[in-house]
N, C-alpha and C positions, 0 to 999 in steps of 0.2 A: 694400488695404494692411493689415498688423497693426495692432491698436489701438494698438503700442507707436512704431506710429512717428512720427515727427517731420516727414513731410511730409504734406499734404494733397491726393488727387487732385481733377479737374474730368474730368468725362465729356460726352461728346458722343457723339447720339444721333441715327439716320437709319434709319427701319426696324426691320432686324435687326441694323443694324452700332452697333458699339459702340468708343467712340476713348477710353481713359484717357490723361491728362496728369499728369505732375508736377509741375509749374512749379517746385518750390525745388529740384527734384532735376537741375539740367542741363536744364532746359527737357524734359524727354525723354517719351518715348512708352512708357508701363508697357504698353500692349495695344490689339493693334486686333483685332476679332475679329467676324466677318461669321455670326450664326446660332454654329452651336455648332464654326466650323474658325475657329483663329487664324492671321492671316494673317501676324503677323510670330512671332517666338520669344519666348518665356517663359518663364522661369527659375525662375521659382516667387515667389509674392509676396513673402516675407520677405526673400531674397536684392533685387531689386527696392529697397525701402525702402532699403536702405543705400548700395548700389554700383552707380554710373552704368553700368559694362560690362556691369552684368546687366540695362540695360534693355531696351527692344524697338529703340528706335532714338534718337538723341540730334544734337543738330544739331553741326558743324563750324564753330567759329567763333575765332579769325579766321582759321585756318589748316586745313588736313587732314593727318593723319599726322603723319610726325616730320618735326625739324630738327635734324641734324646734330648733335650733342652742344649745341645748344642755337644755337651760334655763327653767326653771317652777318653780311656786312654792308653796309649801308643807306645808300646817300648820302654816303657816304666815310668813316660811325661803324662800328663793330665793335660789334654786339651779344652779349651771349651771357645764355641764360633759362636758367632753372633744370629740374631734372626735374619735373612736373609730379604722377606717379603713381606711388607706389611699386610698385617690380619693373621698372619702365620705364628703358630709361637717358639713354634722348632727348627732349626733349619731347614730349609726342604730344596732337595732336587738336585746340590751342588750349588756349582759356579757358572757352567759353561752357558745356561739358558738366560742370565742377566749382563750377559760379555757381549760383545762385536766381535763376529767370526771375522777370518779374509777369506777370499775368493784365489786361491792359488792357481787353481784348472777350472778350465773350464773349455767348452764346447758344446754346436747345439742339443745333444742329450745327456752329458756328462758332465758332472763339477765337483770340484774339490773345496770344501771350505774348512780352516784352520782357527785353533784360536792357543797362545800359549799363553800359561800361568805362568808367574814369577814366585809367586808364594804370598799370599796375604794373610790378613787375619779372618777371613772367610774361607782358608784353605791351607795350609803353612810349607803343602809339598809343592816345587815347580814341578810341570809338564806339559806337552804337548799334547793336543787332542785334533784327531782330521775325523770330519764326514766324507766320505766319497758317496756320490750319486748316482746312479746309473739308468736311467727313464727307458725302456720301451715300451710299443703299443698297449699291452696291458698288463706291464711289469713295472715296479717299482724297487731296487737293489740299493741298501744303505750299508758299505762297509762302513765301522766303526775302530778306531784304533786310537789310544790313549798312551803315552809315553813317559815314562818317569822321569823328570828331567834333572831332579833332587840328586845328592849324595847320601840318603836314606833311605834304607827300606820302607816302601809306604804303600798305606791303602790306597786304593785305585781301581776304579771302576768307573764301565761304560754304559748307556743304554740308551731308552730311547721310549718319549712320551707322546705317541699319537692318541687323538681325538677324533672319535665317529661320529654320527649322528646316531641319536638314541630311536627316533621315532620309527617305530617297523623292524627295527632292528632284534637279530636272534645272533649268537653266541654260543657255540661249538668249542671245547680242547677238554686236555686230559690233566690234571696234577694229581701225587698221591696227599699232597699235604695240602692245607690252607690256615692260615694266620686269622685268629679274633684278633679285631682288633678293639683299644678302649675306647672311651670318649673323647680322650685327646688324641685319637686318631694312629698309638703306638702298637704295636705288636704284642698281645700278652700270651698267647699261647697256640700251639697250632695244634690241628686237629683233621680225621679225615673229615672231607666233604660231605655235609648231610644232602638231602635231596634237596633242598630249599638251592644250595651253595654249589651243588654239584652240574658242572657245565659240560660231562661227558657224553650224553645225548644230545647237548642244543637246547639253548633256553632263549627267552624272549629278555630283554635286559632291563626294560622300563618296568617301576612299581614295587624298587626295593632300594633303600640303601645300602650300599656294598663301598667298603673301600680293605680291600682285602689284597695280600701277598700270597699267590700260591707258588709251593715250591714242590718241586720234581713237574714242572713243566716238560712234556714228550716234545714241544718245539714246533708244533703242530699248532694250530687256528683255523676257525673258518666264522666268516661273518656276513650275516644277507641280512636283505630287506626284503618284506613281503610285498610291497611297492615298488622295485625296483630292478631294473634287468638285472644288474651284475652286481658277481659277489667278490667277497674275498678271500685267499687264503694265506695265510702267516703262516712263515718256517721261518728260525731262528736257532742257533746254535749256545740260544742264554738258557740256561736251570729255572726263570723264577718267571714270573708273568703278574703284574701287579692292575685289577679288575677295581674299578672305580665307576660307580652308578650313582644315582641320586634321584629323587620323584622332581626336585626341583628344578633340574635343569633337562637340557634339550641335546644333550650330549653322553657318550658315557665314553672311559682309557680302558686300553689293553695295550699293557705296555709292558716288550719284553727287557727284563733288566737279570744282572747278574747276582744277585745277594739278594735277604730278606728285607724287607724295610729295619732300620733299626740296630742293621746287623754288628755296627762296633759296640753294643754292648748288650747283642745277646747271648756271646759266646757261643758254646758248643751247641747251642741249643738251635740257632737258626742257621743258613747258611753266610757261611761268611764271606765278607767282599775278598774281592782275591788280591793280592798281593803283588807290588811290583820292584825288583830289587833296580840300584840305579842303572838306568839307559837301558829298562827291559819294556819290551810294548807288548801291550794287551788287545786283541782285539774281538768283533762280534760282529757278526751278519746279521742283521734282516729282509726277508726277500716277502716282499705285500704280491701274489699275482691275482689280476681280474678275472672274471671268469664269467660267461653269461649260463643261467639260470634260466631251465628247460621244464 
């Protein structure tokens, strides 16, 4: 990080692999990096210090994606949250990526970082949320656990938004469904994967915009570069996988989350975030392994 900045990181160590944390920055993942290839994207440090979107990956909490001009509603109240992120018009992403996590555990390949909600107007239910970390040589393991901390039944959900590099990059998994989505970037209708959209063979990721939710994710990923020794493979235990491309930028997401984008008010139609009655926890694995390419 610059000397000038105002967060402090925590590394974890395994081998050759190397795991930078934030903890006050959105709990988020400044660099994971196996020997001298980085496995997730990096934006460059300075950028990093300031802005959660520049990091490598950032957790999802208590929501994924946007809602709706903010609006939904809950048990027969009408909510409506504010924009969360300037330039955005929707909420997006939650709470937990604009918060200072703590650092409860820690050790040199292991950490735990925490952040609790009180309930604001960016969110109205309390709860608890932990990362746990787990670094080996060319493993990466993120328990995710989310905790209702409310005396109402509330929506609640966890996930998690890493960032590759796009250049060389190809893209592997399975869903039955995929989400159009509009111009304002919401959810209007899902549909099977045409050949354009369909990633069950493996596709090259640069040279399309894509910011699309598929659902019935097998849990399953794989992601290489033609440039690069090692690859990766994603197993997760979340239904949804939400695929964000761009021609403009030098990055693309695959980011496994639990619900559709959108999902408080697509009812039956999309998969719905799951529910948590008071003092019940939610939680989700993702396990990143490295892998060299023969």
């Amino acid at each position: 990080m610059s000397a000038d900045s105002p967060f402090a990181t925590r590394t974890l160590a395994a081998g050759a692999a190397r795991l930078v944390l934030v903890p006050e920055a959105g709990g988020a993942i400044a660099a994971w990096r196996i020997g001298d290839q980085s496995m997730l994207y990096e934006s460059g440090i300075a950028a990093a210090d300031w802005n959660p979107l520049a990091m490598a990956s950032f957790p999802l909490v208590p929501y994924s994606n946007r809602i709706a001009d903010g609006c939904f509603l809950w048990d027969g109240l009408a909510h409506r949250l504010p924009p969360n992120k300037a330039g955005f018009a929707h909420p997006l992403h939650g709470v937990g990526w604009l918060r200072g996590w703590t650092v409860t555990q820690s050790s040199a390949d292991q950490a735990v970082l925490r952040y609790e909600h009180d309930g604001d107007a960016d969110w109205p239910w309390a709860f608890s949320a932990e990362q746990r970390f787990a670094l080996a040589p060319a493993q990466l393991t993120v328990d995710l656990t989310v905790t209702n901390r409310s005396d109402a039944t509330a929506p609640l959900a966890i996930g998690m938004h890493p960032y590759f590099d796009a250049a060389g990059a190809h893209l592997q998994f399975t869903a039955g469904q995929m989400w159009l989505a509009g111009a304002d970037q919401l959810p209007v209708r899902a549909v099977t994967p045409d050949p354009s959209s369909d990633f069950a063979a493996g596709r090259a990721v640069a040279g399309r915009e894509r910011d699309n939710c598929y659902d019935g994710w097998d849990g399953r990923a794989t992601i290489w570069w033609i440039d690069r020794p090692l690859a990766l493979r994603i197993q997760s235990d979340l239904p949804c996988a939400v695929v964000y491309t761009s021609v403009d930028t030098d990055f693309f997401c695959f980011e496994p989350v639990p619900h559709s984008n959108n999902a408080l008010n697509l009812g039956a139609a999309g998969r719905p975030m799951p529910v948590a009655a008071p003092g019940e926890t939610i939680g989700a694995r993702i396990v990143l392994d490295a892998w060299e390419r023969t």
